[in-house]
N, C-alpha and C positions, 0 to 999 in steps of 0.2 A: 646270612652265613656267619658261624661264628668262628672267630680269626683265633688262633691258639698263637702263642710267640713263646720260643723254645728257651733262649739266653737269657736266663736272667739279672747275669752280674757281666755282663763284660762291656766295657767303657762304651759310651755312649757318641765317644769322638765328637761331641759338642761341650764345651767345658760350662755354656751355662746347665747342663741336663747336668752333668757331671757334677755341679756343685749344687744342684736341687738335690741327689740322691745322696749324695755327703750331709747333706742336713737334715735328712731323712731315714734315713736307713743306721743310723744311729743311736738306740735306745738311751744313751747314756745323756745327751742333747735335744733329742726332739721337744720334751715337754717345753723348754726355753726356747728352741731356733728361734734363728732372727727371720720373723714374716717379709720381714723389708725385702730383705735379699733370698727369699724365698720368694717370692712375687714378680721379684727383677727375673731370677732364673724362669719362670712360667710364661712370662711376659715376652723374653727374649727371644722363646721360639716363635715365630711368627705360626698362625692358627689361620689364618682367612678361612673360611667358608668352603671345604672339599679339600682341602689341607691339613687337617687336623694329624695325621699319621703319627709326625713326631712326637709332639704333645702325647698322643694316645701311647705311643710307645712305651715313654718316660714315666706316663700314670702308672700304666699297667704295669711297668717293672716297679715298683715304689711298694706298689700293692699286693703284690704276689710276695714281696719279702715278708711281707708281715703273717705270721703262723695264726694271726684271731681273726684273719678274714678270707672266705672263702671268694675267689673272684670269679666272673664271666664277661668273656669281651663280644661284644659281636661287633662288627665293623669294627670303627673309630670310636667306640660308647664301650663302656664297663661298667658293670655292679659290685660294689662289694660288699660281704653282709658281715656282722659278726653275730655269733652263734650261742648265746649266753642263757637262752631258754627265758628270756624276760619275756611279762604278760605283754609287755606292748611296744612296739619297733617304730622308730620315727627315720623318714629317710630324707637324708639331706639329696639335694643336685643341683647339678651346674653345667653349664655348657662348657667346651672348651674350646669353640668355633669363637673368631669377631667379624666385624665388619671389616672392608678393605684397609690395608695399612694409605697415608695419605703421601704426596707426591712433592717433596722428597718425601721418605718414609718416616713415620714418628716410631720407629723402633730404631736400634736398642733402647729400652727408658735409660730414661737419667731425672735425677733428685736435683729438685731447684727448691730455695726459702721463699716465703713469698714473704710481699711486705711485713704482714704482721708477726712473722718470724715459723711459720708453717712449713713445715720441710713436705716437699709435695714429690710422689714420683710420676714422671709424664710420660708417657707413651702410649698406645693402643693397647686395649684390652684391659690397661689399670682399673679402671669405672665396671664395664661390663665384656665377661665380668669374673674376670681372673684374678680380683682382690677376692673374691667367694670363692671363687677354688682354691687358692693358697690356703685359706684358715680350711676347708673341708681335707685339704688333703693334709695338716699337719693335726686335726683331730683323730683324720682316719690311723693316721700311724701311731699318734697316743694314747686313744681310748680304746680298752682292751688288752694292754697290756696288764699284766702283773701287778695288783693293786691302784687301777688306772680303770676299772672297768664301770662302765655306765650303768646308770639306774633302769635304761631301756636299750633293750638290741637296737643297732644302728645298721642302717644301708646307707651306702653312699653311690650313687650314680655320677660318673660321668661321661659327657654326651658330645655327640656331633653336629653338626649342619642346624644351627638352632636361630642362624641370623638370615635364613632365606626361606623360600617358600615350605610351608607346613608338610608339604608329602613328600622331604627329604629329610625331617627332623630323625634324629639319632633315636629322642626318647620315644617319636612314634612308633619306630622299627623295635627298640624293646617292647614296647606294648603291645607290637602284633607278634615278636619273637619270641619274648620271655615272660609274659604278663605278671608270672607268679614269682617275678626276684624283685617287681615293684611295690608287692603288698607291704602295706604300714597303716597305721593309725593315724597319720599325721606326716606330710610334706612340708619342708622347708626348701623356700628356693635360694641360692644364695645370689640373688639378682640385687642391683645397690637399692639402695633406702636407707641410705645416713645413717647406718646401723640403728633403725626402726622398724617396726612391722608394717609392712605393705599389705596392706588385706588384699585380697581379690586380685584381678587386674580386669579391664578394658578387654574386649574383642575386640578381632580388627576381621576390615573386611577392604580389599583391592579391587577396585574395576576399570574397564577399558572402557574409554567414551567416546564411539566413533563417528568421523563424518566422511560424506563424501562427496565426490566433486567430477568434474572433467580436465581430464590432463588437452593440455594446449601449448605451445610454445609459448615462451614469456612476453616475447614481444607483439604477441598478439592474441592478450591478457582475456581481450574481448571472447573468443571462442573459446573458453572453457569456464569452469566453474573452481574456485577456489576451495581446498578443502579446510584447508586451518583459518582464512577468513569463516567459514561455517561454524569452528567453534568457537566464535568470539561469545557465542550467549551461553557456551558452556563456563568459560573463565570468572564471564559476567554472575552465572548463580552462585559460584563457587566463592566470588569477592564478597556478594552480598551476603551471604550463610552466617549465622546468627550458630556458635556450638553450644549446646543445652547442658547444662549442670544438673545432674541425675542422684537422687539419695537413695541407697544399697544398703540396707541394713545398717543404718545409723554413718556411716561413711559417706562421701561424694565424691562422686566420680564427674571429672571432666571431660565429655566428649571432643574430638575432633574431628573434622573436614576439611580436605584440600587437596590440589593437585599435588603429584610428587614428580610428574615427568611426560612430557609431549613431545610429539615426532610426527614429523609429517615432511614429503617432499623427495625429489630422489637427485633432485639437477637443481643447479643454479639458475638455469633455463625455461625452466618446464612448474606450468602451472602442476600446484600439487593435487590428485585426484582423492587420495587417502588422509588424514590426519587421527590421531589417536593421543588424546588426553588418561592418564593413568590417575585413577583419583583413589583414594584411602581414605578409606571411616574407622573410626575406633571411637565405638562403641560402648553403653555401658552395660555392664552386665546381667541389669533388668530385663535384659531383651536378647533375643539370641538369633542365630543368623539369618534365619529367614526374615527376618521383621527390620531386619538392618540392611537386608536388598532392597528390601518394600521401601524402604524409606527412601533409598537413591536412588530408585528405578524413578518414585515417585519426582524427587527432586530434576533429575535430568530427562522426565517424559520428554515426549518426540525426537530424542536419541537412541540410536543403537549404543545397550550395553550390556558388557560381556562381563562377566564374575573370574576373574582370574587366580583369585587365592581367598579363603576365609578362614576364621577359628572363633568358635567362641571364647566369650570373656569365663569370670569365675565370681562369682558371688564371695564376700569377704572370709565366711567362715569362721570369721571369731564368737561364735557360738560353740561350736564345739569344747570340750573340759579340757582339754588338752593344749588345742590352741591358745584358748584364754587364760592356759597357766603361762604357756611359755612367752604371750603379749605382756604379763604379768610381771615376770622374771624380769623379759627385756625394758621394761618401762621403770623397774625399779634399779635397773643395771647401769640406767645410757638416761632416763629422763627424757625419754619419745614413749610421746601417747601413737598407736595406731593413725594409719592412713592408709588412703587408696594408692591402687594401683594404676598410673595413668597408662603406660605401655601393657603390648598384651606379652606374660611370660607364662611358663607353662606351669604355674600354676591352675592353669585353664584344663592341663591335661589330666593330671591327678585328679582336679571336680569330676572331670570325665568317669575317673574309674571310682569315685566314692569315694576319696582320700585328700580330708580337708589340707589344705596348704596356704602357705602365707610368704612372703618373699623377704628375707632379713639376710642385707649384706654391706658392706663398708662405705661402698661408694654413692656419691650423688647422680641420680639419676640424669639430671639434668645436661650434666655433662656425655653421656653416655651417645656414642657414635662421632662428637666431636671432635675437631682438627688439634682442639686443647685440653684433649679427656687427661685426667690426670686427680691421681687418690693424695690426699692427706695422708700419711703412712701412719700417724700414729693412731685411724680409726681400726686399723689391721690387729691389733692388742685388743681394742676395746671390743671389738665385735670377736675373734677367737674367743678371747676370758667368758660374756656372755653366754653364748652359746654351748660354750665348756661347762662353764657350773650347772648351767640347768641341765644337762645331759646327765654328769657326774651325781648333782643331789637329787633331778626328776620333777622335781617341783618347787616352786617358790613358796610353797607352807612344807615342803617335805615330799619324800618317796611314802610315807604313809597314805597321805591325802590322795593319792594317786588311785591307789590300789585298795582304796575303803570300799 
């Protein structure tokens, strides 16, 4: 269903929203705003996973002001296109969902130096990955304007529910809702990567690995069958796993294997009958999801196992002219050569539809989900300017080279 929101100016009664569209909805400052505290305001709203409303709100009003872009929202996710008649459209996206805030909560951020004199902002969503939205969405409000206009039409998606399982993503619901506000020539995710190109990414693939048992009272351990001592040879294959290093058109991809989560047992008392190991593969994207069951069905024979969630990975893509102008750009920009994508992002999805993409955003990845996620603020310039000029000139030999 697509969600229409009627108000477009009237105070948002959240003074961080209130000072994101102050910095925004000002033609006379945007080109300058300050990312930092652009990213503080993005960040402050807290997003979890089926919470995104506010955040969605705040986009969508930001978006609608702007006269060069036509918008559509459906749920929590929006599009915005600008309309310039260029031969070729590149569509940035970002999520606007994170993972759970930690306990206490790592929001509001706050700016800390670090030893080597790094001014860092800390809190949830800084990494992944609301440094990438911050620069998409003060692109979206400057390119298009009035001597500001891009060498290629631009869409800009942003999305919901992108950190939990695949059949509640935001950009799935666009591609079964609105297919045709996704076409482009070329996806950019703004997912972290040192402000690098991330070719591809990993598949992943979630399974349940069950056993079972006889429930018995504890104290008389004898008359039943344990179910989580049963999967002691499940942990066992799991420790011993050897993850394989996979070469993707000229890239390498590092696989993984491992448990993420087990349960079993219902008493303190009571021998446990059930036990259930949750394991995850991420995969490389030579292979695609049937071949990455096979392989764990293979691995955990004489188990019951259940497929709980999958996606494919995405082959890297820097073959295509366009990609490889803009790895081009970015390598002459920032001095990062290409690399794989180890997490799976939905770069996986746009392969789906024919639409090569590549993930380029501020943050390190590695950080990303952690209790100490937290961006270097000064990659927030470096990665906006990048991504700005090749939009603005088209190409790293020129908009000529393009369109030969």
């Amino acid at each position: 269903m697509v969600r229409v929101t009627t108000d477009r100016t009237a105070p948002s009664r959240d003074p961080h929203l209130d000072a994101l569209f102050g910095m925004l909805l000002d033609p006379a400052t945007v080109a300058s705003s300050d990312l930092v505290d652009l990213l503080a305001a993005v960040c402050d709203v807290p997003s979890v996973s089926g919470d995104e409303a506010a955040l969605a709100d705040a986009v969508e009003r930001v978006l609608r002001a702007q006269p060069h872009l036509d918008v559509l929202r459906d749920g929590d996710s929006m599009v915005a296109r600008t309309r310039l008649g260029r031969a070729r459209r590149v569509v940035l996206a970002g999520h606007l969902d994170t993972v759970p805030l930690t306990d206490p909560p790592n929001l509001p951020t706050r700016l800390e130096t670090a030893a080597d004199g790094t001014v860092e902002m800390w809190g949830r969503g800084t990494v992944d990955m609301k440094g990438g939205v911050a620069i998409m969405l003060a692109l979206a409000v400057e390119l298009g304007r009035p001597g500001r206009e891009p060498a290629h039409d631009v869409t800009y998606v942003f999305y919901d529910h992108e950190e939990v399982e695949a059949s509640l993503s935001g950009l799935g619901r666009l591609v079964r809702n609105h297919p045709e506000s996704l076409e482009g020539d070329v996806a950019i995710l703004g997912e972290s990567s040192n402000n690098g190109i991330e070719g591809g990414c990993n598949g992943t693939l979630r399974v349940e690995v069950r056993t079972h048992g006889v429930a018995a009272h504890s104290a008389r351990a004898w008359a039943g069958v344990n179910a989580i001592h049963a999967a002691a040879p499940v942990l066992d294959r799991l420790a011993a796993y050897e993850a394989r290093d996979v070469e993707v058109d000229g890239l390498v991809y590092r696989e993984s294997l491992g448990a993420v989560g087990i349960r079993g047992g219902i008493a303190g008392n009571v021998v446990p009958d059930a036990c259930t190991v949750t394991v995850n593969y991420r995969f490389a994207p030579s292979q695609g999801v049937a071949e990455a069951e096979a392989h764990v069905r293979e691995l955990f024979e004489g188990f019951e196992v259940v497929v709980t969630d999958a996606a494919p990975g995405a082959r890297p893509g820097l073959d295509d002219p366009l990609v490889a102008d803009f790895a081009a750009a970015v390598q002459a920009a920032t001095g990062t050569a290409p690399t794989p994508k180890y997490g799976w992002t939905d770069v996986a999805r746009f392969a789906e539809l024919g639409i090569p993409a590549v993930n380029f955003g501020p943050g390190d990845p590695v950080l990303a989900h952690k209790d100490d996620e937290r961006l270097p603020v000064a990659r927030l310039a470096v990665g906006r300017d990048a991504l700005r000029a090749w939009l603005l000139g088209g190409s790293a030999g020129g908009v000529d080279s393009l369109e030969a």
